[in-house]
C-alpha positions as CSV (number, residue, x, y, z in Angstrom):
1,X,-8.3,31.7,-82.9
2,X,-4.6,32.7,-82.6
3,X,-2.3,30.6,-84.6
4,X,1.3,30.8,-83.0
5,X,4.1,29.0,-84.4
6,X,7.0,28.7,-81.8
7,X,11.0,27.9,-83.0
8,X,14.3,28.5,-81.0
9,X,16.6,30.7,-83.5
10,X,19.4,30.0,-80.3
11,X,19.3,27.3,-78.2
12,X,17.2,24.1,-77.7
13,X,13.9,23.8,-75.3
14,X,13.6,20.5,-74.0
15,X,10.2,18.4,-74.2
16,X,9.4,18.9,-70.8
17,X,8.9,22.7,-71.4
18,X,7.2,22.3,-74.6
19,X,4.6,19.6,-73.4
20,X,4.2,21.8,-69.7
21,X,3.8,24.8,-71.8
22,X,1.5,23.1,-74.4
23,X,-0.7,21.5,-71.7
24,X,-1.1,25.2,-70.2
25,X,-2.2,26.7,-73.3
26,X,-5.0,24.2,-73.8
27,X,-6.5,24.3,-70.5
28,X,-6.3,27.8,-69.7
29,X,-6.1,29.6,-73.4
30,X,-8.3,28.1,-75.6
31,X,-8.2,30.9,-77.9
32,X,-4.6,30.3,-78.5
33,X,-3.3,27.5,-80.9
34,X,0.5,26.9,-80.1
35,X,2.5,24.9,-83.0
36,X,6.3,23.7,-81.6
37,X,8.2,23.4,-84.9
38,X,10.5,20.2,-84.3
39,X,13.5,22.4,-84.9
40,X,12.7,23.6,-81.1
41,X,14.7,20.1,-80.1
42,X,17.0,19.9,-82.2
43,X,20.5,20.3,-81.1
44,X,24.6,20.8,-82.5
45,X,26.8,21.7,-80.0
46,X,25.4,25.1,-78.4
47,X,22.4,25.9,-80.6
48,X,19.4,24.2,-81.6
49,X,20.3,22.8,-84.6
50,X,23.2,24.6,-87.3
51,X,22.5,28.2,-88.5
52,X,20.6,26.8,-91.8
53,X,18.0,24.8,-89.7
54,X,17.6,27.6,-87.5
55,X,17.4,30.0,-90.3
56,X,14.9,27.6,-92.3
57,X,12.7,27.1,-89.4
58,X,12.9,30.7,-88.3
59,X,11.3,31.6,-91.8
60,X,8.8,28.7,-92.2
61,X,7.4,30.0,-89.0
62,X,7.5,34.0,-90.3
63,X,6.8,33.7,-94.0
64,X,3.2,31.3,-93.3
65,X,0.6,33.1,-93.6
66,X,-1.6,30.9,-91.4
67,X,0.2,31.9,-88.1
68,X,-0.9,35.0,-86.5
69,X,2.8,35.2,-84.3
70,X,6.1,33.9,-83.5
71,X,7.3,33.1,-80.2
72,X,10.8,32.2,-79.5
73,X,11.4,29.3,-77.8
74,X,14.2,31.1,-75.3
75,X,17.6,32.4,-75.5
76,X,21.2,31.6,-74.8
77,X,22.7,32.8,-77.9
78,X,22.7,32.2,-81.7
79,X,19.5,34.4,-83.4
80,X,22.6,37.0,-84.6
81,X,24.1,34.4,-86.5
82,X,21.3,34.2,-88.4
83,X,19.1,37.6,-88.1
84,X,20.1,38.9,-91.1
85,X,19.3,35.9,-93.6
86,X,16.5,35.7,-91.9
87,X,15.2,39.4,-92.3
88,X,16.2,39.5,-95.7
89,X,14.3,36.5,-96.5
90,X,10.8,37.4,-94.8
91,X,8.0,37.9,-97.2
92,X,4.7,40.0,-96.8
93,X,3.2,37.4,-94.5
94,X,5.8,37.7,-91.7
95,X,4.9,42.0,-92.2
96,X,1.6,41.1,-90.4
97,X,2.5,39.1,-87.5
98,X,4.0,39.9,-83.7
99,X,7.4,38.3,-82.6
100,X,7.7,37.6,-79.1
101,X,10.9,36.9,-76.8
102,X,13.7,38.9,-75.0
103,X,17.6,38.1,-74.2
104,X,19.6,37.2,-76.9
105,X,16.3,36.6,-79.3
106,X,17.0,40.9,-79.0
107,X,19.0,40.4,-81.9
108,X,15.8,39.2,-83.6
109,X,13.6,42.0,-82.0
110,X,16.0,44.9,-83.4
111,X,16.6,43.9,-86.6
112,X,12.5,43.4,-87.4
113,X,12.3,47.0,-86.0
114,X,14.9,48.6,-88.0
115,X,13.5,46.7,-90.9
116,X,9.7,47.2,-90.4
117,X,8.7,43.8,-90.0
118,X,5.6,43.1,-88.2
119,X,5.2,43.6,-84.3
120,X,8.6,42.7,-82.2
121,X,7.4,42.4,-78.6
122,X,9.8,41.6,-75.4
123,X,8.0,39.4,-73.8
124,X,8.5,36.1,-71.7
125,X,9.3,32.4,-73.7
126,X,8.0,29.3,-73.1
127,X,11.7,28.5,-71.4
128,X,10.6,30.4,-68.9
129,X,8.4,27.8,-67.6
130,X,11.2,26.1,-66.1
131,X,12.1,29.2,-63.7
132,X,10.8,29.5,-59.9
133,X,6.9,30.6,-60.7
134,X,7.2,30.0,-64.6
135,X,3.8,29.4,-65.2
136,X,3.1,33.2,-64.2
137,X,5.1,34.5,-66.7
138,X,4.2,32.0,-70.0
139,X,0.3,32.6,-68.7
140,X,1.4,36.4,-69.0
141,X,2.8,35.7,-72.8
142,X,-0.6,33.8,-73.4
143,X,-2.7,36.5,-72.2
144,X,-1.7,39.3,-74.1
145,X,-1.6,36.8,-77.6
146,X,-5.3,36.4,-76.6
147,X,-6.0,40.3,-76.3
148,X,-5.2,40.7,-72.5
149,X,-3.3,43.9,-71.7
150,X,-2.9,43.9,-68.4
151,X,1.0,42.1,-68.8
152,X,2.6,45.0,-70.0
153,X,5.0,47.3,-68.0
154,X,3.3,49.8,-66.3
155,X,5.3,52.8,-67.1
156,X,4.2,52.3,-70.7
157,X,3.2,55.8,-72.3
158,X,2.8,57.8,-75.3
159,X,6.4,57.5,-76.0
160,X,8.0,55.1,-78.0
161,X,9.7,52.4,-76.1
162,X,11.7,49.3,-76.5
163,X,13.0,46.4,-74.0
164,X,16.7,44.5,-74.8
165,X,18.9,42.5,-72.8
166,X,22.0,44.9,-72.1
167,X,24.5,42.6,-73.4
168,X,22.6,41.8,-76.5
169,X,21.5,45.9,-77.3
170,X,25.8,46.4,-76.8
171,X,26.1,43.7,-80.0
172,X,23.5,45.0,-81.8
173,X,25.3,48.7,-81.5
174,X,27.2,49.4,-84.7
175,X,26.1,46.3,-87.0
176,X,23.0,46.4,-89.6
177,X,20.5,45.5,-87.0
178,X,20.5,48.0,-84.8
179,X,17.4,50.3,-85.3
180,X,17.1,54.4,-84.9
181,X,16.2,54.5,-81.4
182,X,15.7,58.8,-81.2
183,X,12.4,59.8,-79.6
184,X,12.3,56.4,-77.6
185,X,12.4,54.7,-74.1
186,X,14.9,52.3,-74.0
187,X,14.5,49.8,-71.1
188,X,17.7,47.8,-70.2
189,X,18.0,44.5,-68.1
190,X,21.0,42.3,-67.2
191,X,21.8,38.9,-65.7
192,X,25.2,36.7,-65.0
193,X,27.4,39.5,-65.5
194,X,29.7,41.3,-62.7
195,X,29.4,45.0,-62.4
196,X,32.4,46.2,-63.8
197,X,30.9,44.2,-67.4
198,X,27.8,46.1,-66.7
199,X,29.7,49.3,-66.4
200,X,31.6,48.5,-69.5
201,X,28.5,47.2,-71.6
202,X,27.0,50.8,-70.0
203,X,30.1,52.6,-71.7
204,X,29.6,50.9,-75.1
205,X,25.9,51.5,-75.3
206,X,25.1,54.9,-74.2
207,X,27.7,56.1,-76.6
208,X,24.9,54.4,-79.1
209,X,22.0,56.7,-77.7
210,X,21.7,60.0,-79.1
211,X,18.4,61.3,-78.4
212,X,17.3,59.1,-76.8
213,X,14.2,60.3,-74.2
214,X,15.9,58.4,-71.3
215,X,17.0,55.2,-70.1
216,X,15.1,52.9,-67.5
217,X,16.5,49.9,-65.9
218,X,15.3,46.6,-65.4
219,X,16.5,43.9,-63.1
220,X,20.4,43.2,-63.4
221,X,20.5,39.7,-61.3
222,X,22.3,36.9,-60.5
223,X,25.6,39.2,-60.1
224,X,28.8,36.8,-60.0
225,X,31.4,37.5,-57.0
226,X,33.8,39.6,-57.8
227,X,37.8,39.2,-56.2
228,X,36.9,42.9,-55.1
229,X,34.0,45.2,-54.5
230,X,33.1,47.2,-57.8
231,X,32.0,50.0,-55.9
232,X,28.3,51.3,-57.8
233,X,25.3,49.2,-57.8
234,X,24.0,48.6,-61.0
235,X,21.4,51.4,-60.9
236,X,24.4,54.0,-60.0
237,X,26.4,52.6,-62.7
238,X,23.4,53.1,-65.3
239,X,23.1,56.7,-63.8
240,X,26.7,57.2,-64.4
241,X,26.4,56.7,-67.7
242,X,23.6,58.3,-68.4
243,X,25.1,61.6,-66.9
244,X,28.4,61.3,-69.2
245,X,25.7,61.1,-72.5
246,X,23.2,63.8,-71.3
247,X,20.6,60.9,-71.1
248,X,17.8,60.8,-68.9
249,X,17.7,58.2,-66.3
250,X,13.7,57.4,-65.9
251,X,13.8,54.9,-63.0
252,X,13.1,51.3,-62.8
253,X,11.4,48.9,-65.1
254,X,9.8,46.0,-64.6
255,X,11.8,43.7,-67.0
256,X,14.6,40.4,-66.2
257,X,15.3,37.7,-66.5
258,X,12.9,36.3,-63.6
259,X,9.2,35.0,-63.9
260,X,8.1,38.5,-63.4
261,X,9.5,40.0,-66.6
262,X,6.6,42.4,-67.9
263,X,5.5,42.7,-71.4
264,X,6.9,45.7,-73.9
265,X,6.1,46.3,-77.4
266,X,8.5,47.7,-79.9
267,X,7.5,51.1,-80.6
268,X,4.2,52.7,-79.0
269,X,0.9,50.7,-77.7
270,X,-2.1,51.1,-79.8
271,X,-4.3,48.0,-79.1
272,X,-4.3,44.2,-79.0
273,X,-0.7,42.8,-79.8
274,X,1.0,46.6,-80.6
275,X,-1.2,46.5,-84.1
């Protein structure tokens, strides 16, 4: 049996998502025992709850050793508020467990990478049960907590890789969570931002880069209208970039924020859960 303990280091997830997603888990995973910490519904102002109930649920669901993983309840922002408390808090039992979610839980992601701690995986939420087709993409999460590989992105290799929210990667540049990236993949996806941010967030980030093997880019969707044409598409904006920095561009990926968003461990595959 899988023990997962689920908390929202951001923003809230409403009870219909946490009962829908529940209900899933038991009928179709029954190798998979989900446990919601109530922090997942609590809310002040934006986030779920202030930065020290976050924080404390955050580590209550890391440092036990009973639970095999933590899944993030969903984005929005607030997990950099409290990533470094939280990292320098985790004891040896959060060390042996995977951490799963994407967008702004990235801030999460990176800093357990640069630190070392356990098995950071970008990977859907159970928020994502309220997008078009949902269910696909929390059954995908489900899946490869139960052993099933067949979620991840399929230009996974040899080669180190990791998965961020372009936005999110462009804070993380610069500050104490941002991990050594040389030697790796680094798959980028945007949403809700016009292309002349994207170009900008480009500029910041590739300057981050060095070594890098390449860049590929995920889905950038849900563009806002601009008062004038930007000019480049997102994937000519990311090739832009990636020209100025003497970075690879490696093609697409199959990452967004969509139902479809594909599976990445931190670092290179070995086996069930990047262990």
């Amino acid at each position: 049996m899988i023990r997962v303990a689920v908390c929202a280091p951001s923003t809230p997830l409403k009870a219909e998502s946490i009962a829908r997603v529940g209900d899933l888990a038991l009928a179709e995973f029954p190798g998979v025992e989900l446990h919601f910490h109530p922090q997942c519904e609590a809310s002040e102002g934006h986030f779920a709850g202030s930065d020290e109930l976050r924080l404390s649920a955050l580590l209550e669901c890391a440092n036990d050793p009973l639970f095999d993983a933590v899944w993030f309840a969903r984005g929005g922002y607030g997990a950099g508020r409290i990533a470094e408390a939280a990292l320098a808090a985790m004891n040896h039992a959060a060390t042996q467990k995977a951490y799963l979610g994407y967008s702004d839980a990235g801030y999460l992601l990176a800093g357990l990478y640069r630190a070392g701690i356990g098995r950071p995986v970008h990977a859907p939420m159970p928020m994502d049960m309220a997008r078009d087709g949902g269910e696909a993409a929390v059954r995908r999460a489900l899946a490869f907590l139960s052993g099933d590989m067949s979620g991840l992105e399929a230009s996974l290799d040899h080669r180190p890789t990791v998965a961020f929210n372009l936005t999110t990667l462009a804070m993380v540049c610069g500050t104490p969570l941002m991990p050594g990236l040389a030697g790796h993949v680094v798959m980028l996806e945007e949403v809700s931002e016009h292309l002349y941010a994207v170009d900008r967030l480009c500029f910041h980030v590739s300057a981050h880069l060095g070594g890098i093997v390449g860049i590929r880019l995920g889905r950038v969707s849900d563009v806002p209208e601009n008062d004038r044409e930007f000019g480049s598409d997102a994937e000519q904006i990311a090739r832009y970039w990636c020209e100025r920095h003497a970075i690879p561009y490696l093609g697409s990926a199959d990452i967004g924020h969509d139902a479809a968003n594909r599976i990445v461990p931190f670092g290179v595959v070995r086996s069930v859960m990047g262990q």
